[in-house]
C-alpha positions in Angstrom: -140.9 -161.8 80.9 -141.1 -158.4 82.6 -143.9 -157.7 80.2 -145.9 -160.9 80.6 -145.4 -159.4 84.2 -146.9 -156.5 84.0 -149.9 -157.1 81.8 -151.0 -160.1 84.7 -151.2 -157.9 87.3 -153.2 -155.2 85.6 -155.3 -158.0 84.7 -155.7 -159.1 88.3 -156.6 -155.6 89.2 -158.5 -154.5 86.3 -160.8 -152.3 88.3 -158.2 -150.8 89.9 -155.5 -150.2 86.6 -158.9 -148.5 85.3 -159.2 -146.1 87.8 -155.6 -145.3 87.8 -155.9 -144.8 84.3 -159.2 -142.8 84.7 -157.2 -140.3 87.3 -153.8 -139.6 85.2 -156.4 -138.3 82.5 -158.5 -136.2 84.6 -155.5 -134.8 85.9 -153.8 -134.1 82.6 -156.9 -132.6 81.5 -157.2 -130.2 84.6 -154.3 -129.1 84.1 -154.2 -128.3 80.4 -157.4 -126.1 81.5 -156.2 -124.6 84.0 -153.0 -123.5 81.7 -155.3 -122.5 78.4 -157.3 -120.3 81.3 -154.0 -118.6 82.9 -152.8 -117.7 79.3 -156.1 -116.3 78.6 -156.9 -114.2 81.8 -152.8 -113.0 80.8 -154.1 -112.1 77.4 -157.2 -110.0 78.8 -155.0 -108.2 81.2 -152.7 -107.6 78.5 -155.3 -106.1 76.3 -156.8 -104.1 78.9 -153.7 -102.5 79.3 -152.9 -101.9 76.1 -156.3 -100.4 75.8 -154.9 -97.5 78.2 -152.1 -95.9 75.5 -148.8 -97.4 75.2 -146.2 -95.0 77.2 -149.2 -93.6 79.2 -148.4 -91.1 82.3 -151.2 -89.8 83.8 -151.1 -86.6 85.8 -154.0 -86.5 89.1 -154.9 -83.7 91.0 -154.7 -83.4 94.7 -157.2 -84.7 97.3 -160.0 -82.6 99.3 -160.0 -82.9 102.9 -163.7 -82.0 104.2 -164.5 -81.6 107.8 -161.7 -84.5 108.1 -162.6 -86.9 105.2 -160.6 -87.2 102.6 -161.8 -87.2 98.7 -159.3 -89.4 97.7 -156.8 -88.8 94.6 -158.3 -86.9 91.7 -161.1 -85.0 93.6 -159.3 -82.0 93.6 -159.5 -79.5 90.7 -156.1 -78.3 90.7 -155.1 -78.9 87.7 -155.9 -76.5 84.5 -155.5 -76.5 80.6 -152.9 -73.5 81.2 -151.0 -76.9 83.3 -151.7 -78.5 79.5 -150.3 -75.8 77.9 -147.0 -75.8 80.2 -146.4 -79.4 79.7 -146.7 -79.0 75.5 -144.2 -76.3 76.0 -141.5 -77.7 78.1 -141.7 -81.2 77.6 -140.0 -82.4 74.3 -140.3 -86.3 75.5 -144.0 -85.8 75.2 -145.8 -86.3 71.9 -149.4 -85.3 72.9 -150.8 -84.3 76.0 -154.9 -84.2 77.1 -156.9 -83.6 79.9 -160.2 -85.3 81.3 -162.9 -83.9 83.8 -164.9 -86.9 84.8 -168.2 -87.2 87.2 -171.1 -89.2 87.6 -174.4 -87.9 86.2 -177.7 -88.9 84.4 -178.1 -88.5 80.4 -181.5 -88.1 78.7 -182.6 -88.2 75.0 -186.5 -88.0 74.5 -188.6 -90.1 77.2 -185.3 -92.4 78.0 -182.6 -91.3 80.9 -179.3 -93.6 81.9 -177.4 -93.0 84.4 -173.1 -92.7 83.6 -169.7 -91.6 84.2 -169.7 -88.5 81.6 -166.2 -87.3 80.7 -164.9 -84.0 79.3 -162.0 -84.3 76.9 -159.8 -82.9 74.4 -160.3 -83.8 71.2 -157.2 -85.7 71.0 -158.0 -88.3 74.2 -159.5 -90.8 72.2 -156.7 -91.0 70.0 -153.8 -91.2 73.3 -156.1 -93.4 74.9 -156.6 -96.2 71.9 -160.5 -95.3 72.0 -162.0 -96.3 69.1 -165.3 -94.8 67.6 -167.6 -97.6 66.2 -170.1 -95.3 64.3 -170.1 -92.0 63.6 -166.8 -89.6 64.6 -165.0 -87.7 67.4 -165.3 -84.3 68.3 -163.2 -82.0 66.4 -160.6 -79.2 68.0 -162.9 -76.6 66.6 -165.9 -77.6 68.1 -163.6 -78.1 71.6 -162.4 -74.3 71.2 -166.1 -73.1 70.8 -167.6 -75.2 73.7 -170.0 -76.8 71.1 -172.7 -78.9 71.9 -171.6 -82.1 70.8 -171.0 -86.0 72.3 -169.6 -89.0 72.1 -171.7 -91.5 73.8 -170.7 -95.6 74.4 -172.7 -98.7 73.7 -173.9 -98.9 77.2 -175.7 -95.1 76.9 -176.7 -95.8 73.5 -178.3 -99.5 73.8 -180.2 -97.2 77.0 -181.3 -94.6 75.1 -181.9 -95.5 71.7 -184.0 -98.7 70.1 -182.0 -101.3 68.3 -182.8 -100.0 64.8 -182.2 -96.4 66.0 -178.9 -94.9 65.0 -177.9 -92.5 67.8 -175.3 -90.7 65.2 -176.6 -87.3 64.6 -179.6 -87.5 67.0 -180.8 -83.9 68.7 -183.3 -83.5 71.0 -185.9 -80.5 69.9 -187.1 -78.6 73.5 -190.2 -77.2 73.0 -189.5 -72.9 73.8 -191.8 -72.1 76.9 -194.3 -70.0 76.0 -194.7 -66.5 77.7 
């Protein structure tokens, strides 16, 4: 009876029961998006940060103050590898330590120039920092210690610089000597 019920008035208002119908599955639907996206901007946080070093503490120089502006965290160059050194030697908690020197600049390679944020590092950054190397290798402690010549360049600087079927791995660029 309750049934018969039921079913007549849905029939009397068919246009309406539709609609109904047609909004309790849009809504379900929104929702289940709106979840699947949450869980996935979660996930890309979580990567990112994991992408830092797990049990990562990070040491920043002072600020500058010029003529009353401030530089702002980091632009100071207090900091030194002898401060390294100190930290390897009294700190048994820590497993590795590195430093970084980072600026803006511009980077060239034959007629082709990009312009980056060009770190210095130890050798062992990439490896605190969960940086992986997709061709080629990192620099080595020897060639640290001797101040070589030598570079590890991202995707971005190497899609800029090099053509697609160029490898960028080993590449020198030959000055010409001025001639006297």
């Amino acid at each position: 009876m309750v049934w018969a019920a039921a079913i007549q008035a849905l029939a009397r208002n068919m246009t309406r029961s539709v609609l109904t119908m047609l909004g309790v599955f849009i809504g379900v639907a929104a929702l289940i998006t709106m979840v699947a996206i949450g869980q996935g901007a979660n996930e890309v946080v979580r990567q990112q940060i994991e992408s830092l070093g797990t049990n990562l503490f990070v040491v920043v120089p002072g600020a500058t103050r010029l003529g009353g502006a401030r530089g702002g965290f980091g632009s100071a160059s207090t900091l030194t590898t002898a401060d390294v050194a100190a930290i390897r030697r009294e700190s048994a908690n820590v497993s590795s330590v590195s430093y970084l020197i980072r600026q803006g600049g511009q980077i060239q390679y034959m007629n082709r120039n990009w312009t980056t944020i060009i770190q210095g590092v130890s050798a062992n950054y990439p490896p605190i920092t969960n940086w992986r190397i997709a061709e080629g290798r990192g620099i080595s402690r020897d060639e640290v210690r001797s101040s070589a010549l030598v570079a590890v360049i991202g995707q971005s600087a190497a899609r800029q610089l090099f053509n697609v079927d160029q490898s960028s791995v080993g590449a020198i660029e030959e000055h010409p000597r001025a001639s006297h």
